[in-house]
Structure formats: structure tokens, C-alpha cells
VOVOLO-44301 format. One record per residue (C-alpha): residue number from 1; x, y, z. Coordinates in steps of 0.25 Angstrom, whole numbers, plus 5000, padded with zeros to 4 digits. Each point is the difference from the previous one (the first is absolute). Last residue first. Layout:
<recs>
<rec><resi>NUM</resi><u>X</u><v>Y</v><w>Z</w></rec>
...
</recs>
This chain:
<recs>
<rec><resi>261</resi><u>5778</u><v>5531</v><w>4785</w></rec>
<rec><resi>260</resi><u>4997</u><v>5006</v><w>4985</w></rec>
<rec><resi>259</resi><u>5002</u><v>5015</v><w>5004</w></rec>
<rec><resi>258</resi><u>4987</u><v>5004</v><w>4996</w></rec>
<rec><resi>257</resi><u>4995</u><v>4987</v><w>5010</w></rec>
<rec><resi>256</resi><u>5008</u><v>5005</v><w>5013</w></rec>
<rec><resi>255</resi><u>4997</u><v>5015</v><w>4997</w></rec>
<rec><resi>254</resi><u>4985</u><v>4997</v><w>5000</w></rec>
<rec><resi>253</resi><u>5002</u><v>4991</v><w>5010</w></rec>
<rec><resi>252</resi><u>5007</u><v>5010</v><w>5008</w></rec>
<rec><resi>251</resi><u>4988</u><v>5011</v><w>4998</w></rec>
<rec><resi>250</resi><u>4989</u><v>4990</v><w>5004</w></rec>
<rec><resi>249</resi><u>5007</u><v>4996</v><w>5012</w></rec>
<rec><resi>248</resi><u>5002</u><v>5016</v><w>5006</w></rec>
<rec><resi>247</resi><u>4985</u><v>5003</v><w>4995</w></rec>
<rec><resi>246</resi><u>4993</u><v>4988</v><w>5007</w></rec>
<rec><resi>245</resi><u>5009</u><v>5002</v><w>5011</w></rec>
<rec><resi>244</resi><u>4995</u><v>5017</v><w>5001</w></rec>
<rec><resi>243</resi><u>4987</u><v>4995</v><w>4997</w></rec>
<rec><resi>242</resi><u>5000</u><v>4989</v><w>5014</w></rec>
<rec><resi>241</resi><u>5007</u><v>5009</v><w>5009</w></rec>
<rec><resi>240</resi><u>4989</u><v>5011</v><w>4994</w></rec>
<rec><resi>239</resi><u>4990</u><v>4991</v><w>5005</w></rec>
<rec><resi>238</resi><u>5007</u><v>4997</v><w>5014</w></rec>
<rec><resi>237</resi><u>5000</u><v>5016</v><w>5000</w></rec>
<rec><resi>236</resi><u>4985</u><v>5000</v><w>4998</w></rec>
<rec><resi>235</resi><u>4996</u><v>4987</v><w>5013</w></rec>
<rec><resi>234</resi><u>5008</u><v>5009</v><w>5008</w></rec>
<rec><resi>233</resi><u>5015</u><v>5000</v><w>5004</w></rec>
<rec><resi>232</resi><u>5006</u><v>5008</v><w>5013</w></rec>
<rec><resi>231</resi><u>5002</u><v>5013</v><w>5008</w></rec>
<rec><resi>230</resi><u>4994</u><v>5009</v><w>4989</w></rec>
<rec><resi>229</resi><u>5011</u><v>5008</v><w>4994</w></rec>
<rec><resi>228</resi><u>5015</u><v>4992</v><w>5004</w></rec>
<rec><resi>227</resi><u>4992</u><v>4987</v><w>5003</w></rec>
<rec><resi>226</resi><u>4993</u><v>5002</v><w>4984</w></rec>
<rec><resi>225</resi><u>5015</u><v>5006</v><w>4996</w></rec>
<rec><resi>224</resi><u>5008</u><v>4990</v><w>5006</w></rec>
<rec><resi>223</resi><u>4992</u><v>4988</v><w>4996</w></rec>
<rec><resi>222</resi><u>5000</u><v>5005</v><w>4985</w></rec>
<rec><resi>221</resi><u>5015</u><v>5001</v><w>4999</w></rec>
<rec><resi>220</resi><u>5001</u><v>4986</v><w>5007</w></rec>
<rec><resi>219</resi><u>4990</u><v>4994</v><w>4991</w></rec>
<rec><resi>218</resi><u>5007</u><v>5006</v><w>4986</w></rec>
<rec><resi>217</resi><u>5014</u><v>4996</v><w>5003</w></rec>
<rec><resi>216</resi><u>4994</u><v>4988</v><w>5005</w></rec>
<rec><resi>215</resi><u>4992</u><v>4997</v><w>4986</w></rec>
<rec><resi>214</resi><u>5013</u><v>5005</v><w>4992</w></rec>
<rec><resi>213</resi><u>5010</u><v>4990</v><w>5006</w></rec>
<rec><resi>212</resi><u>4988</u><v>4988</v><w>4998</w></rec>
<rec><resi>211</resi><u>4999</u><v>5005</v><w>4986</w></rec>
<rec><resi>210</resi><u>5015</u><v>5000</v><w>4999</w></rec>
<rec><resi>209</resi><u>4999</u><v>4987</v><w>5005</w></rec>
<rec><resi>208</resi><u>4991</u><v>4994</v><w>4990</w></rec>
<rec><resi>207</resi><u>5007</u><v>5006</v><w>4990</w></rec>
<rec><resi>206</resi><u>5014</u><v>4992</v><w>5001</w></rec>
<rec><resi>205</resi><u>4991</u><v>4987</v><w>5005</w></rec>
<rec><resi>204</resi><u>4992</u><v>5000</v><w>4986</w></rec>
<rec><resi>203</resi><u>4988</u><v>5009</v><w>4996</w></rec>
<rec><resi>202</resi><u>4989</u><v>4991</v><w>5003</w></rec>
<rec><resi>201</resi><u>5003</u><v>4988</v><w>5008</w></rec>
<rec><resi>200</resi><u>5007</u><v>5009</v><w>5009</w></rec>
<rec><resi>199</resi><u>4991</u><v>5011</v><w>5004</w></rec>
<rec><resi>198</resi><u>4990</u><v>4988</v><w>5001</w></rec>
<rec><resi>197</resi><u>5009</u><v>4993</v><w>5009</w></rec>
<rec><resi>196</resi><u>5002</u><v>5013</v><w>5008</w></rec>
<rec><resi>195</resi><u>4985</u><v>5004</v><w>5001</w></rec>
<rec><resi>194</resi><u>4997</u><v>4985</v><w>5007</w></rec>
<rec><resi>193</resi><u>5012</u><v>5000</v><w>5008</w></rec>
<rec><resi>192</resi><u>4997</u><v>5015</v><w>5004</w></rec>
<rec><resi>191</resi><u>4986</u><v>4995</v><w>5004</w></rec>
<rec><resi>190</resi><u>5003</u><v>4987</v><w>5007</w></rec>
<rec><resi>189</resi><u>5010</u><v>5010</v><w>5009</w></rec>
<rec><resi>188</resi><u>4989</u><v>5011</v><w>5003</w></rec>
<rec><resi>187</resi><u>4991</u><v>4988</v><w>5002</w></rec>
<rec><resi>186</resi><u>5007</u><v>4992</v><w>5010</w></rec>
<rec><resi>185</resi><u>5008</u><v>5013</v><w>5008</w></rec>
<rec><resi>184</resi><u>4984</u><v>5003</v><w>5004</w></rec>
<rec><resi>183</resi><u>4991</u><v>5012</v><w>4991</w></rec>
<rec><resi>182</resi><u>4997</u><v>5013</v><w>5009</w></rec>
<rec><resi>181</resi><u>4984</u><v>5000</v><w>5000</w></rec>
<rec><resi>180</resi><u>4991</u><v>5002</v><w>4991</w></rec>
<rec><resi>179</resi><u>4992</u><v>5010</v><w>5007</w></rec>
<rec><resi>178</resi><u>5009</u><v>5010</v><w>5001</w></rec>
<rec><resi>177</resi><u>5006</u><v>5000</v><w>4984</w></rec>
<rec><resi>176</resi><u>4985</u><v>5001</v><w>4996</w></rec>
<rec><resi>175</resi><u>4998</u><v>5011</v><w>5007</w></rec>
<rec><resi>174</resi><u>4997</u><v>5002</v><w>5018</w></rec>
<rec><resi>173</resi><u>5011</u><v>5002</v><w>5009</w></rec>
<rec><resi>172</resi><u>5008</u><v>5010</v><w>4993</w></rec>
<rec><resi>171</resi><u>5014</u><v>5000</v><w>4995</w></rec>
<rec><resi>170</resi><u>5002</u><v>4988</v><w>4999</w></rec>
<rec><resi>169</resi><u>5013</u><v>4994</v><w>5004</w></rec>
<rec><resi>168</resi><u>5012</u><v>4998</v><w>4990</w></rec>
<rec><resi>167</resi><u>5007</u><v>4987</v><w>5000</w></rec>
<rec><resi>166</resi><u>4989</u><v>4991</v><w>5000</w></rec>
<rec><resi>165</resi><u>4991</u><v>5004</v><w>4990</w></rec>
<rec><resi>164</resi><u>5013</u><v>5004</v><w>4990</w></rec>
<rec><resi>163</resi><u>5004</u><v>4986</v><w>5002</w></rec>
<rec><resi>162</resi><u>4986</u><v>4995</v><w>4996</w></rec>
<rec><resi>161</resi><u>4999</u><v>5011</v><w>4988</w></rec>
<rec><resi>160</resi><u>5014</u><v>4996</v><w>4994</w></rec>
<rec><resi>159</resi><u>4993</u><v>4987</v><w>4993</w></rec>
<rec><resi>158</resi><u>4991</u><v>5009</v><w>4993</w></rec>
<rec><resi>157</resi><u>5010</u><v>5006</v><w>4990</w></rec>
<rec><resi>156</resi><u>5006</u><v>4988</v><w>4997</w></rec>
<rec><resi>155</resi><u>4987</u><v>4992</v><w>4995</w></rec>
<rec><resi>154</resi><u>4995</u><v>5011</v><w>4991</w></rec>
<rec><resi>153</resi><u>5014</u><v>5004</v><w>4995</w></rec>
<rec><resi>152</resi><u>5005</u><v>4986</v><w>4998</w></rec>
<rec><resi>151</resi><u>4986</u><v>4995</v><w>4993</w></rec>
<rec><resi>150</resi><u>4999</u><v>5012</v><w>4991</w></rec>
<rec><resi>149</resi><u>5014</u><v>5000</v><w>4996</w></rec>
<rec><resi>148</resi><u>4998</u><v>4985</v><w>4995</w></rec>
<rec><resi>147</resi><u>4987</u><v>5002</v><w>4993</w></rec>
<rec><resi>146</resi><u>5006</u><v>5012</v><w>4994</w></rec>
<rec><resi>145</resi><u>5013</u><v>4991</v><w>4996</w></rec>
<rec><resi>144</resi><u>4989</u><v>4990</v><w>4995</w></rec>
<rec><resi>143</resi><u>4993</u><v>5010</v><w>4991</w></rec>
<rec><resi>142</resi><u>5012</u><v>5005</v><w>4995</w></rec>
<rec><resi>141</resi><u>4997</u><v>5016</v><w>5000</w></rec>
<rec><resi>140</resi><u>5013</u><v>5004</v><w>5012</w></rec>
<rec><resi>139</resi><u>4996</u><v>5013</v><w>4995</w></rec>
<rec><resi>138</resi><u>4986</u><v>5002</v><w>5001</w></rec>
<rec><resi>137</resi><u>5002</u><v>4991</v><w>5015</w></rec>
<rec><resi>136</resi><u>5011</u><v>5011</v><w>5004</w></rec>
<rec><resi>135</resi><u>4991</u><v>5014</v><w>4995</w></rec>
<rec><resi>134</resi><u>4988</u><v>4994</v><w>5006</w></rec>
<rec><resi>133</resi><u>5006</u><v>5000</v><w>5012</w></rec>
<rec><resi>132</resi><u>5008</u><v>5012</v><w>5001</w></rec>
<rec><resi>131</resi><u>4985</u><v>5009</v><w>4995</w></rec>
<rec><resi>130</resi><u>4991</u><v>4993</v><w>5009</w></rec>
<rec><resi>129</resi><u>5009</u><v>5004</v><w>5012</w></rec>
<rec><resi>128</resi><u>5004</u><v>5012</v><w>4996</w></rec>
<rec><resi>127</resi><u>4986</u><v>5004</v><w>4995</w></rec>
<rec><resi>126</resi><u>4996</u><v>4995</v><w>5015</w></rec>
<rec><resi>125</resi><u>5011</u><v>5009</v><w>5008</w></rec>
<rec><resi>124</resi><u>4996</u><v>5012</v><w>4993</w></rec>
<rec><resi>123</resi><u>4984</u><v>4998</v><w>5002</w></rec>
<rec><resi>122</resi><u>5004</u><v>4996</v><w>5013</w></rec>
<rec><resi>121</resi><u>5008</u><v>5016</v><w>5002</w></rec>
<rec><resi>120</resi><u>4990</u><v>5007</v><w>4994</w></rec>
<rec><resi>119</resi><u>4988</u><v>4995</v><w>5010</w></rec>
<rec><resi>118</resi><u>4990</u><v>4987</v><w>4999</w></rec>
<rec><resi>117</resi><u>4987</u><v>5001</v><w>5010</w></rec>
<rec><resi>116</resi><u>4999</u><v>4989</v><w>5007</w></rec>
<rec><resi>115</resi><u>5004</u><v>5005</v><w>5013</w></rec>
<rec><resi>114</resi><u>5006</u><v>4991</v><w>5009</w></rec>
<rec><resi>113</resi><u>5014</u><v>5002</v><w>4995</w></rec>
<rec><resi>112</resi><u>4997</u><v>5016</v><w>5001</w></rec>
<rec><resi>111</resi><u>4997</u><v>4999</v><w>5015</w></rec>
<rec><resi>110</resi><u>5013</u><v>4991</v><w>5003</w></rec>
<rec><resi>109</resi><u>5008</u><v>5012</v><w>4995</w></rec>
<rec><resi>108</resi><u>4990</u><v>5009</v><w>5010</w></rec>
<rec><resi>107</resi><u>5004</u><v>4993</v><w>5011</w></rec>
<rec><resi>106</resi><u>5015</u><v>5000</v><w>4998</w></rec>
<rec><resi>105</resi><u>5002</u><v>5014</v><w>4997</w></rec>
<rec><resi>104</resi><u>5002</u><v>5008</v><w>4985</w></rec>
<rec><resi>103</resi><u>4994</u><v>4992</v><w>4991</w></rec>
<rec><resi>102</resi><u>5000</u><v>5001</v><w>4984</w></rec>
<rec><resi>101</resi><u>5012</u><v>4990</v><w>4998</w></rec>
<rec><resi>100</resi><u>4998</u><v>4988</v><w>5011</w></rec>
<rec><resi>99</resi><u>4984</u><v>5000</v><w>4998</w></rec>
<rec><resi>98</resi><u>5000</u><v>5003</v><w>4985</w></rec>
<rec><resi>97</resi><u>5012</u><v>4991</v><w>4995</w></rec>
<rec><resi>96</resi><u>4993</u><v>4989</v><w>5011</w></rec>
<rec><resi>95</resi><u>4987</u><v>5002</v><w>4996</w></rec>
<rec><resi>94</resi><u>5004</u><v>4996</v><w>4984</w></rec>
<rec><resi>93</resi><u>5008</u><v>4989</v><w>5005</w></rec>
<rec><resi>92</resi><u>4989</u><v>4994</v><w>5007</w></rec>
<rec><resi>91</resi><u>4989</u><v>5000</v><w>4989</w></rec>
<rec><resi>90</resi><u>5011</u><v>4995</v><w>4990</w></rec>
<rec><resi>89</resi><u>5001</u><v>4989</v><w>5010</w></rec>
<rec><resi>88</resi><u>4984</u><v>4998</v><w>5001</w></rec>
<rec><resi>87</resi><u>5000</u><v>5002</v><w>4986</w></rec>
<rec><resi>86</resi><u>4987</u><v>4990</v><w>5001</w></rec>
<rec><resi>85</resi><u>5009</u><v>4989</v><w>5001</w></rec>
<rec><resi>84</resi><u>4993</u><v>4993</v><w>4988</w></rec>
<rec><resi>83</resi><u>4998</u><v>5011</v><w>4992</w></rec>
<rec><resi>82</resi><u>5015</u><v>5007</v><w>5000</w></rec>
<rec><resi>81</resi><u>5005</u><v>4987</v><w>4996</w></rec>
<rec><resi>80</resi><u>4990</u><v>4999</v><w>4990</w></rec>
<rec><resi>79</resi><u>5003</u><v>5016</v><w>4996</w></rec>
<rec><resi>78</resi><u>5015</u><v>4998</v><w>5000</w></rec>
<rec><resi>77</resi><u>4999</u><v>4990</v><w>4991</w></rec>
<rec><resi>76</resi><u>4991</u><v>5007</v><w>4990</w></rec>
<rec><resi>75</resi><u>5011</u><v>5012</v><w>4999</w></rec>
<rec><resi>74</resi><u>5011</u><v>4989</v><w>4999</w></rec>
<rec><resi>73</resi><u>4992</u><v>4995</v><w>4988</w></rec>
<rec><resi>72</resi><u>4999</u><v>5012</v><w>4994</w></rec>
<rec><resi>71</resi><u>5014</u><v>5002</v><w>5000</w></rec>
<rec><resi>70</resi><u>5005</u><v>4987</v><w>4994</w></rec>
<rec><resi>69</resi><u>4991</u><v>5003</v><w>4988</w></rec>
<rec><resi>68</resi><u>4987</u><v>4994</v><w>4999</w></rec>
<rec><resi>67</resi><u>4998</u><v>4989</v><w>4991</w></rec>
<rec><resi>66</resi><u>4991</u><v>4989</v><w>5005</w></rec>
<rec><resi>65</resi><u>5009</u><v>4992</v><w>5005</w></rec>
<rec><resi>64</resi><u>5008</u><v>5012</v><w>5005</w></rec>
<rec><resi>63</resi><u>4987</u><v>5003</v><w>5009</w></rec>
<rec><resi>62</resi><u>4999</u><v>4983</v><w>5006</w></rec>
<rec><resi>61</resi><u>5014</u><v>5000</v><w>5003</w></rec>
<rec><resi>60</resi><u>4999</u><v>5013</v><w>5008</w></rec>
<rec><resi>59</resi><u>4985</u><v>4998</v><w>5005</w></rec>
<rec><resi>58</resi><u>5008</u><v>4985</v><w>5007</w></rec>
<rec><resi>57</resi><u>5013</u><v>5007</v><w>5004</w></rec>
<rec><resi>56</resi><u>4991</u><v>5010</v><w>5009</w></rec>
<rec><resi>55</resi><u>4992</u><v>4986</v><w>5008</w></rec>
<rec><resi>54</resi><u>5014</u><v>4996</v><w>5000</w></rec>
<rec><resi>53</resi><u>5005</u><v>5010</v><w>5008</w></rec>
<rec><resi>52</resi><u>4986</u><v>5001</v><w>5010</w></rec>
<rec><resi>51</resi><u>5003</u><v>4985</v><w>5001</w></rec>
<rec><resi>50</resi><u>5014</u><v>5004</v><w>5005</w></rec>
<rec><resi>49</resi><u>4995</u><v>5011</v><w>5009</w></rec>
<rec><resi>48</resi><u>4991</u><v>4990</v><w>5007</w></rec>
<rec><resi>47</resi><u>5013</u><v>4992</v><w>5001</w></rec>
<rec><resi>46</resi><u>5008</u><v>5011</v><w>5005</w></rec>
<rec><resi>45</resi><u>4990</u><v>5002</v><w>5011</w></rec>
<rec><resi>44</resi><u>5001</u><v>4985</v><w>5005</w></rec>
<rec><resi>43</resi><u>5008</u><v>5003</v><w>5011</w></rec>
<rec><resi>42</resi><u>4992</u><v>5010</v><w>5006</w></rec>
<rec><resi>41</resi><u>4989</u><v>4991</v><w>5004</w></rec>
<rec><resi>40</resi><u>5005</u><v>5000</v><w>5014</w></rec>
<rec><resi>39</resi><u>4998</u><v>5014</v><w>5000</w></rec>
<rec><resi>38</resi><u>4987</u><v>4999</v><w>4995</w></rec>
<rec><resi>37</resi><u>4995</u><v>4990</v><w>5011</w></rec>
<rec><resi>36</resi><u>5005</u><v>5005</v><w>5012</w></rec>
<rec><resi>35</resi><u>4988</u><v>4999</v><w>5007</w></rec>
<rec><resi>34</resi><u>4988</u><v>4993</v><w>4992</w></rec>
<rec><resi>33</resi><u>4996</u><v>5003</v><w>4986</w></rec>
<rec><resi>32</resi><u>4986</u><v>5001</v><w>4999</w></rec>
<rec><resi>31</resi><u>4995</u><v>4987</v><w>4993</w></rec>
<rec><resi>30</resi><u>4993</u><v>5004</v><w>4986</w></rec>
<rec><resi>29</resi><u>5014</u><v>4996</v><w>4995</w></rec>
<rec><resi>28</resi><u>5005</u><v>5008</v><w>4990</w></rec>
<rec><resi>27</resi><u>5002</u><v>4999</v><w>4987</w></rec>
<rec><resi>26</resi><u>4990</u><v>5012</v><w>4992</w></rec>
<rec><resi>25</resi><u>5013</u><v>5005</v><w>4994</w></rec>
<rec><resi>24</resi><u>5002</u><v>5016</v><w>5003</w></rec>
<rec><resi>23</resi><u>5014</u><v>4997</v><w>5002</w></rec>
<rec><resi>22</resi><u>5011</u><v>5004</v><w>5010</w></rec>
<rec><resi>21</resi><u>4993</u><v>4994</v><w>5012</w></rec>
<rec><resi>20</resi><u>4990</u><v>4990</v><w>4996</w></rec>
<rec><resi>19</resi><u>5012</u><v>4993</v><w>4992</w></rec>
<rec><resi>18</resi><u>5007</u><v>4999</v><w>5014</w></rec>
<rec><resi>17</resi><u>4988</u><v>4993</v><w>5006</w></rec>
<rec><resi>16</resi><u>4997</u><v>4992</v><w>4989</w></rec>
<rec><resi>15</resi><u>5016</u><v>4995</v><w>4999</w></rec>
<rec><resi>14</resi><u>5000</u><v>5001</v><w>5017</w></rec>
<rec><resi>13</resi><u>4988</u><v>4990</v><w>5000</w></rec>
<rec><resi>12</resi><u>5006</u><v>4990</v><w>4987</w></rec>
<rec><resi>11</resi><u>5012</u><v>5000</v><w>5008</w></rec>
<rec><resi>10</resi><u>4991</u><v>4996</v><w>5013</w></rec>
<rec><resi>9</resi><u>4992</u><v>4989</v><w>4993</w></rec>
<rec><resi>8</resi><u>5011</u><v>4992</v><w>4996</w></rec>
<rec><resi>7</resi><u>5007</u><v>5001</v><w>5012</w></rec>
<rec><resi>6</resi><u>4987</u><v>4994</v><w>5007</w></rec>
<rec><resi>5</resi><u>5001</u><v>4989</v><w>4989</w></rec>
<rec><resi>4</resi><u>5015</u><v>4997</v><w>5002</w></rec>
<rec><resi>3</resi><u>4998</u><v>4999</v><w>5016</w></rec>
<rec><resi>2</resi><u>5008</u><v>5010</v><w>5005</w></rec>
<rec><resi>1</resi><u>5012</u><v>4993</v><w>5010</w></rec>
</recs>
């Protein structure tokens, strides 16, 4: 049996480690990481993406105290949210819509996603983006209904990325994807617990699992087309997993709190 101290000190590694890795935070230990240790973390993205939720709730409270309209106060959220991950989803979606839409063979699709430049079809895929999202918090307005959307949508969408990990092989040997390693059944389960509970909490059990209905739709379509066009996931299409979940969730609670449910 774990001493409680030493499990202490490993969740609050894996919840360093885990916000290191989808935030721009300065939290991670000055310790390398040893082998194994990001996938293991895995479990505790969803709670880095719930602290990256409340983080948002926080500038949209504070804006409509101050008077701006619902819409402007989605627009700031979406930059915090956008600031403290360094877009680093919305960096990945965009060179995935580039890289699986503008090439034509398997090596020159994983060209374009290491390029840095920005083509027609990422700047497409992020005014969707931007656009759905701030169109669902601006609508759902109630400050603690966005707080509520924000959390599920933030949470939800990255507790998919560990399954997704481990299902769907990289497809190259190096990236971010590669070097992290494919997460264990432990953290890919701890992770969907965790992304479930707060799908749940926020939006109620009926829309919790149309959330969760939408998310594996969403995964297993992706999954086919990344093995389909370039043999497996990298570190981009795990980003566009994640925006393509923050859309899906944001969109149902926005339904779910017009509706009054």
C-alpha cells in the first residue's frame, strides 16, 4: 500500500506535470520527468482544463461587473483561455484543417502541420471555432451558467485526449504526441471519470451524456480520418480533439441552459 504522503506528492506531480502540458503555467517541476511520466499524468488533464474553466468564469464575472455586455465578455474569455494555453489547441486545429485539407500524400500533410505558417483552411477552422464558442457562452449570459459551461467544456473536452493517446498510434516517432507516450487503462479511466463527473455536475445527467454521445462521435470520426490520411494522431490533431470537444460541450450547454434544463 502508497504511503499517504508519497500519494500526496504524486498527484500533486501528475497535476504539475499535466498543467505543464496543456498550459503555458510556469508549474512544472525543475525535475525532468522520468519515463512514462506524462502519460501517466493523463489523468489529471481534465483538471488542468477545469482550472483553465474557472480561470475564464473569473474575467466573465468580473466584465459583466463592470458592465460590459455578455458578448464582450465572452470575447475577453476567450482570450484568457487562449493566453494561458498559449492557443496551443487552436494552434493544432488550425494545422490540422491545413495539413489533412491542403495536402495531397501522407508526407507532405505532415509537412504542412509542422509549418508554422497558417493556411486558408486554419484560418477557416479557427473563426469557426472562436465564432461557436463565443456565440454559446454570449448566449447562455448568466454568469454562473457560463461558469458552469466553461468548466464542463474545459474539463470534458480534455478528458478524451488519454483514450485517444491510446487508441490511435502516433503517427510519427518524434512530436509531442510521441514523446509522451501512450497513457495506461489507470489514467485513461481516472480521466473519463473525472470529465464525466464534471459533464454531469454541470449540465445534469440527461446532457452529460449527450455530451459524452457527441465527444465519441467526434473522437472516433477524427481517429479515422488522422489513421485514414497520416497513419495515426500527433501532438495537432490531439489539439483539434480537444477544440472540436470544447465546441461540442459549449454548444449543448448553451442549449441545455436556453432551454432552462
Amino acid at each position: 500500500m502508497i504511503p499517504r504522503a508519497e500519494l500526496l506528492r504524486d498527484v500533486v506531480a501528475d497535476l504539475r506535470i499535466a498543467a505543464s502540458f496543456v498550459t503555458i503555467l510556469p508549474v512544472a517541476s525543475s525535475k525532468p520527468a522520468g519515463d512514462g511520466a506524462i502519460a501517466r499524468a493523463t489523468w489529471a488533464l481534465p483538471v488542468a482544463g477545469l482550472l483553465v474553466g474557472l480561470a475564464g468564469a473569473l474575467i466573465y464575472k468580473i466584465s459583466i461587473r463592470f458592465g460590459l455586455t455578455p458578448g464582450l465578455a465572452a470575447l475577453l474569455v476567450l482570450a484568457t483561455t487562449a493566453l494561458i494555453t498559449g492557443a496551443l489547441h487552436e494552434d493544432g486545429l488550425a494545422d490540422t484543417a491545413d495539413g489533412l485539407g491542403g495536402g495531397r500524400t501522407r508526407e507532405r500533410k505532415l509537412e504542412i502541420m509542422r509549418d508554422s505558417r497558417i493556411g486558408t483552411y486554419g484560418v477557416c477552422a479557427l473563426i469557426l471555432s472562436f465564432g461557436l464558442r463565443w456565440s454559446a457562452l454570449a448566449a447562455i449570459a448568466d454568469p454562473w451558467a457560463v461558469m458552469l459551461a466553461l468548466c464542463a467544456a474545459h474539463a470534458a473536452s480534455r478528458a478524451g485526449v488519454p483514450a485517444f493517446m491510446s487508441l490511435v498510434a502516433p503517427a510519427r516517432p518524434d512530436g509531442l504526441s510521441a514523446n509522451a507516450g501512450s497513457p495506461p487503462g489507470r489514467s485513461v479511466a481516472m480521466a473519463f471519470a473525472v470529465g464525466t463527473l464534471a459533464l454531469a455536475l454541470a449540465l445534469g445527467p440527461g446532457k452529460a451524456l449527450v455530451g459524452l454521445v457527441l465527444l465519441s462521435l467526434a473522437g472516433l470520426m477524427l481517429a479515422r480520418l488522422a489513421i485514414r490520411q497520416i497513419g495515426g494522431q500527433t501532438g495537432d490533431i490531439l489539439g483539434a480533439f480537444e477544440q472540436t470537444g470544447e465546441i461540442l460541450i459549449s454548444l449543448v450547454a448553451a442549449a441545455s441552459f436556453q432551454t432552462g434544463h
